[in-house]
Every structure is written in structure tokens, then in C-alpha cells.
N, C-alpha and C positions, 0 to 999 in steps of 0.2 A: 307430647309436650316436651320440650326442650329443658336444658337444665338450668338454662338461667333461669326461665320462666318461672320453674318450680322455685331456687332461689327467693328470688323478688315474690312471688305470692309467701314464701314463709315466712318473707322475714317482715312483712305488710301484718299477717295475721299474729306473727310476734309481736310487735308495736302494737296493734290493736288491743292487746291482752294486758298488755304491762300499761297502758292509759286506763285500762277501765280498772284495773287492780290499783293504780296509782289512784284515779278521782274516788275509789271508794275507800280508802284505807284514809283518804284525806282529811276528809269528814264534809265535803264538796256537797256530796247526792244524799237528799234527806234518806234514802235507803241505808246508807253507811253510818245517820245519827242516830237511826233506830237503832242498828247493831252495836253502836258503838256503847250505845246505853241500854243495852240485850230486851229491848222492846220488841216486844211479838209483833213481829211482821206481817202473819195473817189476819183475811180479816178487813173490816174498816178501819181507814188509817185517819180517818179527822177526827176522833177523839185524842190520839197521840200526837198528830200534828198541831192543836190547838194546845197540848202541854208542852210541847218545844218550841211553839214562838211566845207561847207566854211566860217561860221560862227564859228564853233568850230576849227578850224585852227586859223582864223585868232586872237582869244581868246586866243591860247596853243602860238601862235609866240609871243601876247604882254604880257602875264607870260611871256616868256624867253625873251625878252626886260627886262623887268622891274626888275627882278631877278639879271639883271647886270651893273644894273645903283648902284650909289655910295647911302650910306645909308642918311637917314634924319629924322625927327623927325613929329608924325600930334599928335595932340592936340584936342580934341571935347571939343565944348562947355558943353555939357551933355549928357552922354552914355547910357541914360533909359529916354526914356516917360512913363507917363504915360494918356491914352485917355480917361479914367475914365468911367463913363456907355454910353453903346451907345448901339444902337437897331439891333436887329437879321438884317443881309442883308445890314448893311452902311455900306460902300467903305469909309474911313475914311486915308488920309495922314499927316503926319509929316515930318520937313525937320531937318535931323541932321546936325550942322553946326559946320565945324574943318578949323582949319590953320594949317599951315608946320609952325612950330618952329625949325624946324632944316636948314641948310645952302646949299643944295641940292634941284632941283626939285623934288616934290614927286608925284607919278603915281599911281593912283589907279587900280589893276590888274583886279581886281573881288569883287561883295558883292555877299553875298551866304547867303540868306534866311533857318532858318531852315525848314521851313514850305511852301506850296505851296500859302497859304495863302496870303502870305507877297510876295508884288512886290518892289525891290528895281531898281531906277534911280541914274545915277552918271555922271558926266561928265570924258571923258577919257583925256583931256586934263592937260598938265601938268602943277601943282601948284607950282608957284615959293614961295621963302623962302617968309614968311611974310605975305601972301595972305590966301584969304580963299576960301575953295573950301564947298560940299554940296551934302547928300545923302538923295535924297527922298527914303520914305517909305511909301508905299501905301498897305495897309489890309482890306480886305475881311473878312468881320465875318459874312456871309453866313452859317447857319449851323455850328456854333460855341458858342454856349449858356454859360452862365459860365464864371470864371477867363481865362483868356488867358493870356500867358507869349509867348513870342516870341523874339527869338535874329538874328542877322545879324551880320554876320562877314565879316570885311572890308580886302582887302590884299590890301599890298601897298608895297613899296621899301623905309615904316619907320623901325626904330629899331625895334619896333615890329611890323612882319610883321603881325601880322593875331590880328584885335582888337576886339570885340565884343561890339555888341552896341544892345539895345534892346527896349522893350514897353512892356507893359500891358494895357488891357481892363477886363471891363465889361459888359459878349456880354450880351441884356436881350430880 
């Protein structure tokens, strides 16, 4: 076998490996939602598959709820922590704390982590005008050495529907 040859076949099964590492890390292959949400793999999976489409319905119906409720206004106390040095492997949380300034209940649809890292908590209940409601954020710096930047995006049924909120660390 020649050396190109060898070439072109490694770098074929290079590619092949970085797609299936990419579509599973994506959250693509219901394999990667089980993981993603450390569901036991083994085994019959339509009892777990039945709690992830019913879980992700009953998610897609309250966006379309919320998407048709009247507009309002949320407000955060401070849209960035910072957690400052902390040691490889702590579970470290913060609670980001907003009121409805606008005249409307406000509904939080979804937080959306950009990283796996980050575990966001929210109450689905609705915030009446004036009240304050509360987004835990819970991070994993497991194998994350270094500055870390991480954002979370909030949706809600405010003007702006999609807000970004964030933290930094220094994993050591």
C-alpha cells in the first residue's frame, strides 16, 4: 500500500470519528440524550424514550403557550458572576435573581446552557408584575482547567425574548 493511499484512508477514518463524536455530543442521536441526561443505557429503552418525547412535548406546548401570552418586561439583578478561583472537580452554584418590570405575567419558556457543564434550575411558574423570580446555575468544572466563560440564555414572553446571562471561573 502506497503512502498516499494510507494518507486518504486516515484521514477518511479521521473524519468519520470527529462526525460521530460531533452528532453525539450534539444531542442529534437519542443515544447522546440518554447520556446527556446519565440515563442507563442498558436494557429496554421505550420506557426512557417515552419520558423524553414526553418531556420534550410537553417543553415545545409551554414555548407555544408562552409565545402567545401578551409581552412584559424581566429585569436581572446582574447578568455575569463572577466564581473567581476554584479547584478542578467543585460543583460550584449561583442564583441569578430578576423581577417582571413590565405589566404582564412573565413565563420563563427555557434556560439553555451553552455548555454541558452548566446545569440551569428555574421555576415554571408565573411571575406576576413586580415579583421576583430566580435562575439557579449549577457548574461542573470537572476537567476544565483554566479561564472558563460560560453563558445561559433565558426565553421568556419579555421584550426581549432571549436574554443572556453568564459567569466566569478559575478552574485550578
Amino acid at each position: 500500500m502506497n503512502a498516499s493511499l494510507k494518507t486518504v484512508l486516515l484521514t477518511v477514518l479521521t473524519l468519520s470519528l470527529l462526525t460521530i463524536a460531533i452528532i453525539e455530543l450534539s444531542g442529534i442521536s437519542s443515544t447522546a440524550l440518554w447520556n446527556k441526561y446519565e440515563i442507563n443505557v442498558g436494557g429496554n429503552h421505550s420506557h426512557t424514550e417515552n419520558a423524553i418525547n414526553s418531556d420534550l412535548k410537553e417543553n415545545a406546548d409551554r414555548q407555544e403557550e408562552i409565545t402567545q401570552m401578551p409581552k412584559t418586561k424581566i429585569s436581572f439583578e446582574e447578568d455575569h458572576f463572577d466564581f473567581g478561583k476554584i479547584k478542578d472537580g467543585a460543583k460550584v452554584k449561583h442564583v441569578f435573581k430578576f423581577i417582571n418590570t413590565g405589566e404582564n405575567p412573565l413565563m420563563i419558556s427555557d434556560v439553555i446552557p451553552t455548555c454541558g457543564c452548566t446545569i440551569p434550575t428555574f421555576s415554571k411558574a408565573p411571575i406576576k408584575p413586580g415579583e421576583q423570580g430566580e435562575i439557579t446555575v449549577e457548574f461542573d468544572s470537572a476537567n476544565r482547567k483554566g479561564q472558563q466563560k460560560k453563558n445561559i440564555i433565558v426565553v421568556s414572553n419579555a421584550d426581549r425574548e432571549k436574554v443572556s446571562i453568564g459567569f466566569t471561573a478559575e478552574v485550578e
